[in-house]
C-alpha positions in Angstrom: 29.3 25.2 72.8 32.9 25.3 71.2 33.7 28.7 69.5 36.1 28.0 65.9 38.8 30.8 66.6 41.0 29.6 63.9 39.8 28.0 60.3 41.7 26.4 57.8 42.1 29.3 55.4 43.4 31.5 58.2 46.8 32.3 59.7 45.5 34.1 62.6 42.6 34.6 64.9 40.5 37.2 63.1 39.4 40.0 64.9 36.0 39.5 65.7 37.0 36.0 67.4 39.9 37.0 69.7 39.4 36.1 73.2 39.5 39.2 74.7 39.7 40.6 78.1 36.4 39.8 79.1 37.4 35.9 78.9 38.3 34.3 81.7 38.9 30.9 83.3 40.2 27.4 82.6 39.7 26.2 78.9 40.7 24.0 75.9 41.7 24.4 73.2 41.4 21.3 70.2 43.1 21.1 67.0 40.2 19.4 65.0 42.7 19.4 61.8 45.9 19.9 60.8 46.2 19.7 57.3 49.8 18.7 55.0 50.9 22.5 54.7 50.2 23.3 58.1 52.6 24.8 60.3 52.7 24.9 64.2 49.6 27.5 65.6 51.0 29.1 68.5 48.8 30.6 71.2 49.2 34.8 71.7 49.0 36.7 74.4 48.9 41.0 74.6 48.1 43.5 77.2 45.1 45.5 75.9 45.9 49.3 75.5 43.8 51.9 74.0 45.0 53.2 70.6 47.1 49.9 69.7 47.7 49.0 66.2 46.0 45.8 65.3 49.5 44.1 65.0 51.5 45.6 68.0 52.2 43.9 71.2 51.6 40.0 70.5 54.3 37.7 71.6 54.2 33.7 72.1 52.7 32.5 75.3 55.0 30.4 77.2 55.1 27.5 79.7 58.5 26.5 80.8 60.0 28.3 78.4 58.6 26.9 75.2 55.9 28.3 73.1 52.6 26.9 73.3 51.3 25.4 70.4 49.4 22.7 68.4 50.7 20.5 65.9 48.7 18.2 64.8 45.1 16.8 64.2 43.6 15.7 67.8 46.2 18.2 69.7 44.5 19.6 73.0 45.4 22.4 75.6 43.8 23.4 78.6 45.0 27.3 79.3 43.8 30.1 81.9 42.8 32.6 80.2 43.2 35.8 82.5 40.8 38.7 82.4 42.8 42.1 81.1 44.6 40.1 78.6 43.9 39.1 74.9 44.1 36.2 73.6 44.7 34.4 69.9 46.3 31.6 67.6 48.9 32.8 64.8 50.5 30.2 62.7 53.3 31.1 59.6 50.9 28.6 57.0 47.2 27.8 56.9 45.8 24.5 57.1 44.7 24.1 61.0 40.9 24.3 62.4 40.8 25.1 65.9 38.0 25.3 68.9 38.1 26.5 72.5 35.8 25.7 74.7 35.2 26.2 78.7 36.2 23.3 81.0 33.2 22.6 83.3 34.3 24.0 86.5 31.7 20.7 87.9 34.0 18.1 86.2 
């Protein structure tokens, strides 16, 4: 069943829905909507430490040297998520609803 890790009102993954290191695996990620005043939702990465600050040690996951990110209604990415990292969506303006789910490993 799809998991909403990023709702209209928010700007970021809040903390009880980050995708952390016990997530692993191939999955997708769906922008359902992407409303007017909606700006790009990039996709997070950090190594987990103990004693971090909420805040610290985020920086825009990357293929081929661009950032990974949604833009628009119907937008869909399939990422490996790899266990010891976290994962989350940050975008500069609210306006985007977005689910991951797993990608049947059967398909």
């Amino acid at each position: 069943m799809a998991k909403k890790i990023l709702a209209r009102t928010q700007t970021k993954t809040p903390t009880d829905a980050i995708l952390d290191e016990h997530w692993e695996g191939d999955f997708q990620i769906f922008c359902a909507a992407y409303g007017g005043s909606a700006q790009p939702v990039k996709l997070q990465q950090r190594v987990p430490t103990q004693n971090i600050r909420p805040e610290s040690g985020w920086v825009n996951a990357k293929f081929d040297g661009d950032d990974i990110e949604l833009t628009a209604a119907g937008d869909t990415i399939i990422v490996t998520l790899t266990r010891g990292y976290e994962y989350r969506l940050k975008t500069s303006a609210a306006g985007a609803e977005v689910y991951i789910d797993k990608v049947d490993s059967h398909r």
